[in-house]
C-alpha positions in Angstrom: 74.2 29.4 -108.1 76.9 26.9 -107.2 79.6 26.8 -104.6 83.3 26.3 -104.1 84.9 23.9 -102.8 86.1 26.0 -99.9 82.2 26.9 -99.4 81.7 22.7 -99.6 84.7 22.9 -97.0 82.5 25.3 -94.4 79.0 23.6 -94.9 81.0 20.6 -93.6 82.7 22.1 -90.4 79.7 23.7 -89.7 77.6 20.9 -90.0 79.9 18.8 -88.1 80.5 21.6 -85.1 77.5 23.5 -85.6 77.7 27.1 -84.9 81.0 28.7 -85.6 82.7 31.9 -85.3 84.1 33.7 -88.6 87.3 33.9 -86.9 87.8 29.9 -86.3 86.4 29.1 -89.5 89.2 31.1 -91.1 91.5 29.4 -89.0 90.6 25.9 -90.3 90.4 27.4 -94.3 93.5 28.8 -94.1 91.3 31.9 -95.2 91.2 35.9 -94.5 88.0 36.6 -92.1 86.8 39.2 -94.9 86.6 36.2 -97.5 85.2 33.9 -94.9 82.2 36.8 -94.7 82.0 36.7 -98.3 81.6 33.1 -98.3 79.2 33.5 -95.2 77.0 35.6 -97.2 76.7 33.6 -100.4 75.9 30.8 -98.5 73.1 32.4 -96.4 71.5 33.7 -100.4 71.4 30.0 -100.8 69.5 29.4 -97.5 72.5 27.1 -96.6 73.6 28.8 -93.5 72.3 31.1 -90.7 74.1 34.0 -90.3 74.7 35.2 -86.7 76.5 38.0 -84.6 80.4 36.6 -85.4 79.4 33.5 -87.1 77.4 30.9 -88.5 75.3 27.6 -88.3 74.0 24.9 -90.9 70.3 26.3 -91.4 68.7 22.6 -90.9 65.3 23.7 -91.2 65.4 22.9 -94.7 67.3 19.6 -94.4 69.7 20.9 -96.7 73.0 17.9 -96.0 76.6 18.7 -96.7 77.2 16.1 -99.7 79.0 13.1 -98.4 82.3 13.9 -100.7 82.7 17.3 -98.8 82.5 15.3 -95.7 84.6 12.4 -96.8 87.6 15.7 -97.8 86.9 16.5 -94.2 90.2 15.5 -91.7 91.6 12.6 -94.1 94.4 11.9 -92.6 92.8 11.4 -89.4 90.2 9.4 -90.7 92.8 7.0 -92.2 95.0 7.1 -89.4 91.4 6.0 -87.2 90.8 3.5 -89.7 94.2 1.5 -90.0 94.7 1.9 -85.9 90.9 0.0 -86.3 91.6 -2.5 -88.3 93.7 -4.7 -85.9 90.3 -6.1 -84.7 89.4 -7.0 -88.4 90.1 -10.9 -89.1 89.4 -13.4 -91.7 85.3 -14.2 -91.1 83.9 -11.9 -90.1 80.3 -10.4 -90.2 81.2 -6.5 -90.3 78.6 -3.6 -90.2 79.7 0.1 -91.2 77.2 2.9 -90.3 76.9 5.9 -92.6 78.9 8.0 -91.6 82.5 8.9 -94.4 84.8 8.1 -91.4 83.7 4.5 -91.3 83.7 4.2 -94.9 87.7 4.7 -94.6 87.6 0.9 -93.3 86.6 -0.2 -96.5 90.2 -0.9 -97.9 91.0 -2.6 -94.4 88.5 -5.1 -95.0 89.7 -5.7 -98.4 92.6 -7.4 -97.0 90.5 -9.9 -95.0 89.1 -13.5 -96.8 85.1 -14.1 -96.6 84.2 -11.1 -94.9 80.4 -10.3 -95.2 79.8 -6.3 -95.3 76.4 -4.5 -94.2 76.2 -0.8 -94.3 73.6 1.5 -95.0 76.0 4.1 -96.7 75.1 3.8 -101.0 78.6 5.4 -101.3 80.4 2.9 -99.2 78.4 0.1 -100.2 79.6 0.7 -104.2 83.2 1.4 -103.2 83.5 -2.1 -101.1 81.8 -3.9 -104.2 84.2 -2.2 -106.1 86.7 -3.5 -103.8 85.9 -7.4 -104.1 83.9 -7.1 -101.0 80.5 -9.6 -100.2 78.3 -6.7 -99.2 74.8 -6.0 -98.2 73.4 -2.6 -98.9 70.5 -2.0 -96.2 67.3 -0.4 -98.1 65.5 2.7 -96.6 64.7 6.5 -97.2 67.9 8.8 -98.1 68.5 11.0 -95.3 68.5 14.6 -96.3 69.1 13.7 -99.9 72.2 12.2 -98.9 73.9 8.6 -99.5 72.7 7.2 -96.1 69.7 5.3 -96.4 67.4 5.4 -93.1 63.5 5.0 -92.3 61.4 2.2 -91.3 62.8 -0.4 -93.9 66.3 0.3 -92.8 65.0 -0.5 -88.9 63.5 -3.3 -89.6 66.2 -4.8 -91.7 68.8 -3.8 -89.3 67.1 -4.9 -86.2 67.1 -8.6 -88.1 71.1 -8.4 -88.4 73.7 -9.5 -85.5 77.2 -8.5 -86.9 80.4 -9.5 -85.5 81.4 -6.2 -85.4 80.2 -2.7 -86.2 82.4 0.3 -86.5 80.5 3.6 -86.5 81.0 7.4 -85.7 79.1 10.8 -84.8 79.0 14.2 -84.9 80.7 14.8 -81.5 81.7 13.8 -78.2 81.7 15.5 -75.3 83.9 15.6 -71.8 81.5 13.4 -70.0 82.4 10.6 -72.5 78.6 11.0 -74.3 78.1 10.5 -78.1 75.9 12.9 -79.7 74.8 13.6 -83.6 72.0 16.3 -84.6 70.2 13.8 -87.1 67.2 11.7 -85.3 67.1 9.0 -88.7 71.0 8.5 -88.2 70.8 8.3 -84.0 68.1 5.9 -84.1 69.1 3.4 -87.1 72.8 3.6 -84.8 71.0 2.8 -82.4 69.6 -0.4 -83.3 73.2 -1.6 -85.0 74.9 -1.1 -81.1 72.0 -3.4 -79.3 72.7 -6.1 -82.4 76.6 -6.0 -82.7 78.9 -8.4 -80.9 81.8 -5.7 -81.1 80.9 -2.0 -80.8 83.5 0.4 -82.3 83.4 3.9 -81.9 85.5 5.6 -84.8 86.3 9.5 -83.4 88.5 12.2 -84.6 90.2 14.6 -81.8 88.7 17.2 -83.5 85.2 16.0 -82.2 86.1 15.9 -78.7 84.7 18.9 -75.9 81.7 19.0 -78.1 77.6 18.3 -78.1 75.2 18.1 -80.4 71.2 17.9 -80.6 70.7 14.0 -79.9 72.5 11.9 -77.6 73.1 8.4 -78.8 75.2 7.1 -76.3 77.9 6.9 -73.5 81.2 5.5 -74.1 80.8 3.0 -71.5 78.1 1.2 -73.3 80.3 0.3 -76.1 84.0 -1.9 -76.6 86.4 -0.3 -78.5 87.0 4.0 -79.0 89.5 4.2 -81.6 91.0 7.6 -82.0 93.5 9.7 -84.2 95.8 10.6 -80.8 95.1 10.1 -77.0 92.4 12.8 -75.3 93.3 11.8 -71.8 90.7 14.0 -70.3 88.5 11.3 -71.7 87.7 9.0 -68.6 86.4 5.4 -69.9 85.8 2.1 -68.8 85.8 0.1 -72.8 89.1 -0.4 -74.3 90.7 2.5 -76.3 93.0 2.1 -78.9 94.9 5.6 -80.7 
């Protein structure tokens, strides 16, 4: 049984947000709450989703992951508004790592633009669209998480533990009021991890959208990194590193 692309659209916000009510998730499709139940139900027949009193949430016992194209049609325009207010701190040079997430594979074009840049990322997706853009770059080996593009594991730690970028640009799943990063996949926290302790520059890539929120893991505080960039200011966020919207 496949899906549509408006059922592609939910697996994403509900993976991103975790549960959500029928009633917001029509908000954001644009869609009646009697089709949203439809779409709720399908899904759950699939073992996609949980279904719950009102709502939903991504049924991650079965490491079912939203395909990355269903997450890079997720917020565009904020994502390539995050990447081109990023891309200021790009220069000619440099040693740039990208994490796997679809909003840090927006910067690709931006570090088109740049001479003898040398790209890591351990995104397969990201990797063959910055080859494809003229781009020296490294694709770091692992296990794919969840059947996804985003390669993880103990290869990918050992080869990123090895690798001191100039600058790395990453994001998560959420961030909440206290100014804490958080993202529900252990593989993706930990391998993040390692690239912030090895990274010169530490750019955090956010969408508004993410704010107010938690999720399972927390990778960490705001204050341990350089730059947030965002979409447009959130100035209940209180932090110390430099901010740039």
């Amino acid at each position: 049984m496949s899906i549509s692309k408006r059922q592609h659209q939910i697996l994403s916000l509900l993976d991103e947000n975790g549960f959500m009510s029928v009633e917001r998730l029509s908000e954001l499709t644009y869609t009646s709450p009697s089709s949203i139940r439809r779409d709720l139900s399908h899904l759950q027949n699939l073992s996609l989703i949980r279904r719950s009193h009102g709502g939903a949430s991504v049924f991650r016992e079965l490491n079912h992951a939203v395909p990355l194209n269903s997450r890079m049609e997720k917020n565009t325009t904020e994502k390539r508004k995050i990447a081109k207010n990023a891309s200021i701190l790009l220069h000619d040079g440099q040693t740039v790592m990208l994490d796997g997430s679809s909003t840090a594979g927006f910067m690709v074009p931006h570090i088109a633009k740049y001479k003898d840049i040398i790209l890591f990322t351990n995104n397969m997706q990201t990797a063959i669209n910055a080859v494809n853009y003229g781009i020296k770059t490294h694709c770091i080996g692992g296990v794919s998480v969840n059947q996804s593009v985003v390669l993880s594991g103990e290869e990918a730690y050992n080869t990123v533990s090895k690798i001191n970028p100039d600058i790395l640009f990453f994001s998560s799943q959420s961030l909440d009021r206290e100014g804490y990063i958080y993202d529900p996949i252990p593989e993706e926290n930990h391998i993040r991890e390692l690239m912030l302790k090895n990274a010169k520059c530490r750019v955090f890539l956010c969408d508004s959208e993410k704010f107010g929120q938690r999720s399972l893991y927390r990778l960490a505080s705001v204050n341990d990194i350089d730059v947030c960039v965002f979409d447009k200011p959130i100035p209940e966020l209180s932090a110390k590193c430099r901010i740039i919207d």
